[in-house]
C-alpha positions as CSV (number, residue, x, y, z in Angstrom):
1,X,184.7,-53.0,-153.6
2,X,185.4,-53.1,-150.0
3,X,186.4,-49.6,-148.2
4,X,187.6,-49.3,-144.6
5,X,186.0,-46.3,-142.5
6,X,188.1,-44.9,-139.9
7,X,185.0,-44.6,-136.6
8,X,187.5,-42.6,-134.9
9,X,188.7,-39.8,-137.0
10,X,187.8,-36.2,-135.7
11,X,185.4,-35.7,-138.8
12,X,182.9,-38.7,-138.2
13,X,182.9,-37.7,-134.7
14,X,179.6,-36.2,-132.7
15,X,179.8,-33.0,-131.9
16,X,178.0,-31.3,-129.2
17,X,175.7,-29.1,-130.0
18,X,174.8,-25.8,-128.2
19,X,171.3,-24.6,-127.1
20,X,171.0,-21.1,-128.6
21,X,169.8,-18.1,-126.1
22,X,166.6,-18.4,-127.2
23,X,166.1,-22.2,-126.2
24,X,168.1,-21.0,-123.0
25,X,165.4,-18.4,-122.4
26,X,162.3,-20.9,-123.0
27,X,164.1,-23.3,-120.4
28,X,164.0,-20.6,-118.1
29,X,160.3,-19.3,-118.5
30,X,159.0,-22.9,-118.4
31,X,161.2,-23.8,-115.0
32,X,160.4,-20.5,-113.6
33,X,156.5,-21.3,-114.7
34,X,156.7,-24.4,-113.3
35,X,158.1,-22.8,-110.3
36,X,155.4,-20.1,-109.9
37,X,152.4,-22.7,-110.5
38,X,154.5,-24.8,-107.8
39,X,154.3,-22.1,-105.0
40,X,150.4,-21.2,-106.3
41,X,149.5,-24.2,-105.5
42,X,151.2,-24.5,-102.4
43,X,150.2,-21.6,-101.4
44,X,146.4,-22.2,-101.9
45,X,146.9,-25.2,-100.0
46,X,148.4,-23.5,-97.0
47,X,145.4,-21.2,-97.5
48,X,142.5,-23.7,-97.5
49,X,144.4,-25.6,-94.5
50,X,144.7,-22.9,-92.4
51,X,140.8,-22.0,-93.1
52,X,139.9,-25.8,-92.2
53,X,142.0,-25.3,-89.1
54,X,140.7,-22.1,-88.2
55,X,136.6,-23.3,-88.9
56,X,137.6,-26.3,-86.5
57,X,139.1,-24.3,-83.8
58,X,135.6,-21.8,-84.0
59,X,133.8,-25.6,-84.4
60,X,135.3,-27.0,-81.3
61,X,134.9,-23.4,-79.6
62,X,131.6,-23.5,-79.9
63,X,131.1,-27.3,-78.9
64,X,132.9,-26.0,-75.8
65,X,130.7,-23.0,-75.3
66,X,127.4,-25.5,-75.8
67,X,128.8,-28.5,-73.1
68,X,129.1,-26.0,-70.7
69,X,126.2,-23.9,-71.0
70,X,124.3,-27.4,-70.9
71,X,126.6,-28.5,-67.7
72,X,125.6,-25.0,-65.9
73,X,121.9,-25.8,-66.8
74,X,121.8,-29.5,-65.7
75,X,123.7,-28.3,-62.0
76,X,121.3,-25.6,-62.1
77,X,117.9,-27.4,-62.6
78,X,119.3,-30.2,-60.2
79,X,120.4,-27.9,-57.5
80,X,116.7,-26.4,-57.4
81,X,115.2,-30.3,-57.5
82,X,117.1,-31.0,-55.1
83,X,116.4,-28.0,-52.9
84,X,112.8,-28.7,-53.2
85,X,113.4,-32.1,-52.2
86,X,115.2,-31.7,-49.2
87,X,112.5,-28.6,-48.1
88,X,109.4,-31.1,-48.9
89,X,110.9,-33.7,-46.7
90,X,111.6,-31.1,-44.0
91,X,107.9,-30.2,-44.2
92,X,106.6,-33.7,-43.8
93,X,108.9,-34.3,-41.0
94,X,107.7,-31.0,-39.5
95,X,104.2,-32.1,-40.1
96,X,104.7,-35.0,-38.5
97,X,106.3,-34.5,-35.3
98,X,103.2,-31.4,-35.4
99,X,101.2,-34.5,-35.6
100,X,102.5,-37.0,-32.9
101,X,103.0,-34.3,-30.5
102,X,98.9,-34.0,-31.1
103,X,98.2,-37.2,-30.6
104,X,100.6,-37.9,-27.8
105,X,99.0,-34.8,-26.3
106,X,95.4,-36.5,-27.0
107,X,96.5,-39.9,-25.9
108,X,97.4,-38.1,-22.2
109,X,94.3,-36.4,-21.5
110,X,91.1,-38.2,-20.1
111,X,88.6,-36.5,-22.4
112,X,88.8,-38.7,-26.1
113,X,87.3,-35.4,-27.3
114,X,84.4,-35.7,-30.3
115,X,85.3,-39.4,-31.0
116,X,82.0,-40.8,-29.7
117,X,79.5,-38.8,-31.3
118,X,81.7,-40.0,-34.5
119,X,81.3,-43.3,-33.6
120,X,77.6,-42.8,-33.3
121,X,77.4,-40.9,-36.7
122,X,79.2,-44.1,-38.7
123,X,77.2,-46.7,-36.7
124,X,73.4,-45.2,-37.1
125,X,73.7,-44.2,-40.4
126,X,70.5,-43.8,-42.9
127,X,70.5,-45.3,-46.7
128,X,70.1,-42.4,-48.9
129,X,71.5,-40.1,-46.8
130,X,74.9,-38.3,-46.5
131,X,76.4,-36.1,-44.3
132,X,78.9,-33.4,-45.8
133,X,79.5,-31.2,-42.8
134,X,79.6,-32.1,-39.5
135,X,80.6,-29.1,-36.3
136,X,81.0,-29.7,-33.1
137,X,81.3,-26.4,-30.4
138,X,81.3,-25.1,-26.9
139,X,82.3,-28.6,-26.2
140,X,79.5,-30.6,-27.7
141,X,76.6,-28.9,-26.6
142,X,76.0,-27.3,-30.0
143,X,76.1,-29.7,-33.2
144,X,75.8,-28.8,-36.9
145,X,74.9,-31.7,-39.2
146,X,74.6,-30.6,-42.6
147,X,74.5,-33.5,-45.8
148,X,72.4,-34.4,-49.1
149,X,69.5,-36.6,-48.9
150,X,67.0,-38.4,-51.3
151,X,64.1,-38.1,-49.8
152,X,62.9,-35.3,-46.6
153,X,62.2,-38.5,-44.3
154,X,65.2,-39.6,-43.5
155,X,66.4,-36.7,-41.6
156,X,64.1,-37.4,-39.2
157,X,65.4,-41.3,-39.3
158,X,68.7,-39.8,-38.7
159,X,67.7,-38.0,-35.6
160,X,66.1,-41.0,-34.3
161,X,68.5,-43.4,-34.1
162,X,70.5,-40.8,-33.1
163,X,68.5,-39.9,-30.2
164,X,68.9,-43.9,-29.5
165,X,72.7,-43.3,-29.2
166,X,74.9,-42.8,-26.0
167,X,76.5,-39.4,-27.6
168,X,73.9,-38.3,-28.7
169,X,70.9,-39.0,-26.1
170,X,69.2,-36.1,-24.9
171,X,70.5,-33.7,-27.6
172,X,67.5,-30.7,-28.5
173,X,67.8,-30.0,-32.5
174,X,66.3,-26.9,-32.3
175,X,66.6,-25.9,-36.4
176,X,66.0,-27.7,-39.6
177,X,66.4,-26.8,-43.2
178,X,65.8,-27.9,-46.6
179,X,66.5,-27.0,-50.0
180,X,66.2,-28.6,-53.2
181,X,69.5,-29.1,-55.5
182,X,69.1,-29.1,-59.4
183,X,70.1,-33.1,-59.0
184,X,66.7,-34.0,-57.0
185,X,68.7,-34.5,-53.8
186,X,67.5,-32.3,-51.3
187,X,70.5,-30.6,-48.7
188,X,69.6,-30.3,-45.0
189,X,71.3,-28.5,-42.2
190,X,70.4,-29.5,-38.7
191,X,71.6,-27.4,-35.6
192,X,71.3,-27.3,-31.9
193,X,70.9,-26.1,-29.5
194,X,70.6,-22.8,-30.3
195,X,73.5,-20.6,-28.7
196,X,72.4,-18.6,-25.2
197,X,70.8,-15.5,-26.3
198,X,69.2,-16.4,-29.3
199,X,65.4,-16.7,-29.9
């Protein structure tokens, strides 16, 4: 047996159905939960985001600080080089004009000054035999030889091809001396003349 249904009368029809206040309330709480947790976390975001700014901003501070503290160092230290520089040139030039005023000075005069007796030192010298000290005053008329030597005999050698010498021809050694050294060289001083006065 076939029976029609009428879809569209008022009965069969869905009806709406209405939240009760305590559904409305639990909407509420969970959207203003939802809310809160929203804004928590927002908030602790804007938190940690200001602290990262705020750690770079001290960061980059200091990196600031550091450059030019290193900056006021490196201008420093090359300041002073450079001052050191510029005076150690300015001695050197000093010394040398000192030194070619000498021998421009040397070069004028007539008298070549102690150059011969030099010249006879180097050219007569004795093997085993080494002269550390040599003085020249009151214009050459009083010498001081003083050296190391191996042996005692060649001081006299010395004196005897010295006495063969232009410079040194007619020269009185008036004093000798002689001591050993703890390296079984022997050191000798020869002078003369004596100055005027002396015994």
């Amino acid at each position: 047996m076939i029976q029609n249904v009428d879809l569209l009368s008022g009965e069969l029809r869905p009806r709406p159905e209405h939240l009760t206040l305590r559904q409305l309330v639990t909407i509420w709480m969970a959207f203003a939960g939802l809310l809160v947790s929203v804004s928590f976390w927002h908030g602790i975001s804007t938190w940690r985001l200001a602290a990262e700014q705020a750690d770079k901003q001290a960061l980059w501070q200091a990196l600031e600080q550091t450059n030019a503290s290193l900056r006021a160092t490196l201008n420093e230290r090359a300041s002073v080089d450079l001052v050191t520089e510029v005076e150690t040139l300015r001695q050197r030039l000093e010394n040398r004009a000192l030194l070619m005023n000498v021998v421009e000075r040397y070069e004028q005069t007539s008298e070549r000054g102690f150059s011969p007796y030099l010249e006879d030192l180097a050219s007569r010298r004795v093997e085993g035999l080494a002269l550390t000290r040599i003085t020249f005053s009151d214009g050459g008329s009083h010498i001081l030889l003083a050296g190391e030597t191996a042996a005692a005999i060649n001081v006299p050698r010395l004196l005897k091809r010295l006495a063969e010498s232009g410079s040194f021809r007619g020269h009185r050694f008036d004093d000798l001396e002689l001591q050993a050294l703890e390296t079984g060289l022997l050191e000798f001083a020869i002078t003369g003349p004596k100055p005027e006065g002396q015994g």
